[in-house]
C-alpha positions, -999 to 999 in steps of 0.1 A, spaced: -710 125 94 -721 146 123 -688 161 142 -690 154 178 -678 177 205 -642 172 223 -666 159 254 -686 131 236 -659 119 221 -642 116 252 -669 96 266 -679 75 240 -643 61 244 -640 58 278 -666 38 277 -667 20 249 -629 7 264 -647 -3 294 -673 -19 277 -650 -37 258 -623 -50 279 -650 -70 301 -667 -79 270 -635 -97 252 -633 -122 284 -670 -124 298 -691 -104 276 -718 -82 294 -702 -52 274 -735 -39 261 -747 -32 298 -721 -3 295 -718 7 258 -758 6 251 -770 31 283 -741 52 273 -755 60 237 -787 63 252 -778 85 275 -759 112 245 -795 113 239 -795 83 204 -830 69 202 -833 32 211 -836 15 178 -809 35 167 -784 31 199 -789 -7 193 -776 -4 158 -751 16 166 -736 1 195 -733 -34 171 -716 -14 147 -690 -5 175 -692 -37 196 -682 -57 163 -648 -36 155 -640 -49 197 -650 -81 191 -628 -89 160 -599 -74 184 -606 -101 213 -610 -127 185 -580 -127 168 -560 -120 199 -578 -153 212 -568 -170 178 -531 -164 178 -531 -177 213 -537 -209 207 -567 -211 226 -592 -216 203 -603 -245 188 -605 -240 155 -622 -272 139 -652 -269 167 -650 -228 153 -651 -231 116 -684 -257 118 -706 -233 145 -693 -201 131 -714 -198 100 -747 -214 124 -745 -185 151 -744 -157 121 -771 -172 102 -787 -170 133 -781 -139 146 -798 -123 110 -826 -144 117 -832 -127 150 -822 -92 141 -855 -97 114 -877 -112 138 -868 -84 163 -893 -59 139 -917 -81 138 -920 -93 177 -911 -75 207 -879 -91 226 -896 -80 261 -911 -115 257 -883 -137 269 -873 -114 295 -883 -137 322 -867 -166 308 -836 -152 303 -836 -142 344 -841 -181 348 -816 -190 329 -790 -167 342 -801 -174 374 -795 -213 366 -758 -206 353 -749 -187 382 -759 -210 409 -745 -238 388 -710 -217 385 -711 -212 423 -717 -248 437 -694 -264 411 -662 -249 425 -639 -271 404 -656 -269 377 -638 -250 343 -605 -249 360 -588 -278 338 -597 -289 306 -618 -317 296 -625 -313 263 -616 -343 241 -632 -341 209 -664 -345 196 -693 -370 186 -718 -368 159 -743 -365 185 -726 -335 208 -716 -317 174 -753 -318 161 -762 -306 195 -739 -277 196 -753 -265 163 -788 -261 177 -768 -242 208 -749 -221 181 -778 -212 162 -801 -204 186 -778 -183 210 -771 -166 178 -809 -157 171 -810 -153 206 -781 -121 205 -800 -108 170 -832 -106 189 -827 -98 222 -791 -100 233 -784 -99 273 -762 -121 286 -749 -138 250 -718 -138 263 -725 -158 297 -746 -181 280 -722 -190 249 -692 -195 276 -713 -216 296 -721 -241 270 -683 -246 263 -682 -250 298 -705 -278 296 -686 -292 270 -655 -298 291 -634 -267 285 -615 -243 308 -629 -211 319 -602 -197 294 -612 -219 269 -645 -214 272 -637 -178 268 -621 -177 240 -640 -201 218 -676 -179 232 -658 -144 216 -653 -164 182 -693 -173 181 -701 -140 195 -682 -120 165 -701 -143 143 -734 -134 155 -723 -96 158 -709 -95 117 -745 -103 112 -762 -83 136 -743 -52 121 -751 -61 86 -792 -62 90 -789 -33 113 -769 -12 85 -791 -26 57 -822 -10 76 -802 26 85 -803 18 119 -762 28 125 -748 65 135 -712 56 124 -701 92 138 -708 80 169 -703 43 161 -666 50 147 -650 67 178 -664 38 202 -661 13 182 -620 22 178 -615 25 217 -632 -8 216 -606 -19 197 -582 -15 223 -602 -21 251 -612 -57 237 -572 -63 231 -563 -54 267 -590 -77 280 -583 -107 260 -550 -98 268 -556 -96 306 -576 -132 305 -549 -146 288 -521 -136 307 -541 -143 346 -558 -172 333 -590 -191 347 -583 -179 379 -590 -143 360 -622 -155 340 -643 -172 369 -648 -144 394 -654 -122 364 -681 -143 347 -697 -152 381 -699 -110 385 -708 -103 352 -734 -131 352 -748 -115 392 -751 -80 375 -770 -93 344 -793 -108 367 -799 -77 385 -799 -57 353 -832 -82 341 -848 -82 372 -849 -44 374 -860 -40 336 -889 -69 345 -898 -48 374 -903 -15 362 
């Protein structure tokens, strides 16, 4: 492993614990932790692996502090879980084969869509409404879980917004909502990291450092979102959500 000067180091954890900390309640991390690698001067294929391999050690920190809160649901977890990883491999291969630049455009829509939605429903994710589910709505939220999981493998921005917005839709809290989108999110990650190593595509002496302040980072911020509550999570997501927009729309541009 390459050894990294006092200076990089420095700033691969500063902000990888930014990254992290919005990441565990919102997601939106990788607008931070990606340009970062990239600008240490890591080529893009390799940043992307890299920054999976550091974003997964954060997410399994947000996870299990949203597990032993309660605020997961597990039985909903346990059957999606396995859909958004198989998923998320899927997408990670298909990402060599087809460039992601594709659904750029789309994904601007749709973020657009959630954020205006978000705003005008003022009420809307502040108690929870979630009472179980029917064959129907579970079959449904495979598809979601799978294909927001391909989705991450592939192309990734705004996983995060998207994955809380569908347990929004099905009745949760913004908290809820949260919580349960960091589970399918580590799933989709574990997978992303796994392809991504199997190809080389990880600098762990850079991944390592980030990826341990992410750590932390993702335990203050699930920590945080628990302890404020929805009131916490809303404005966040509906910021998060404006600056992915703006993030798309100036990639689309250029």
């Amino acid at each position: 492993m390459e050894m990294l000067s006092p200076e990089i180091l420095l700033f691969l954890v500063a902000f990888g614990f930014c990254a992290a900390f919005i990441d565990a309640v919102v997601g939106g991390g990788g607008l931070i932790s990606l340009p970062a690698l990239l600008f240490i001067g890591l080529p893009p294929h390799l940043a992307l692996g890299t920054n999976k391999a550091a974003a997964v050690m954060g997410a399994l920190a947000s996870f299990v502090t949203f597990v032993r809160s309660g605020r997961v649901n597990g039985w909903l977890i346990r059957r999606l879980f396995p859909l958004s990883l198989v998923g998320s491999a899927l997408g990670v291969l298909a990402v060599r084969q087809i460039s992601p630049e594709i659904l750029r455009p789309l994904v601007v829509c749709m973020l657009i869509v959630v954020l205006v939605y978000s705003l005008v429903k003022k009420d809307w994710g502040r108690e929870n409404h979630y009472h179980g589910m029917t064959r129907r709505l579970l079959v449904l939220s495979g598809v979601v879980a799978f294909s927001f999981g391909f989705y991450d493998g592939f192309f990734g921005p705004g996983t995060g917004s998207f994955l809380l917005f569908a347990f929004l839709l099905l009745g949760f809290d913004f908290l809820g909502a949260a919580a349960n989108a960091r589970a399918l999110n580590f799933a989709s990650n574990i997978a992303g990291v796994t392809v991504f190593g199997l190809f080389g595509l990880i600098d762990f002496s850079y991944a390592l450092p980030m990826g341990l302040s992410m750590i932390v980072g993702a335990w203050c911020g699930a920590r945080m979102a628990l302890k404020k509550g929805t009131g916490y999570v809303r404005p966040l997501f509906i910021a998060m959500t404006t600056v992915l927009i703006g993030k798309q729309l100036v990639d689309l541009l250029k």
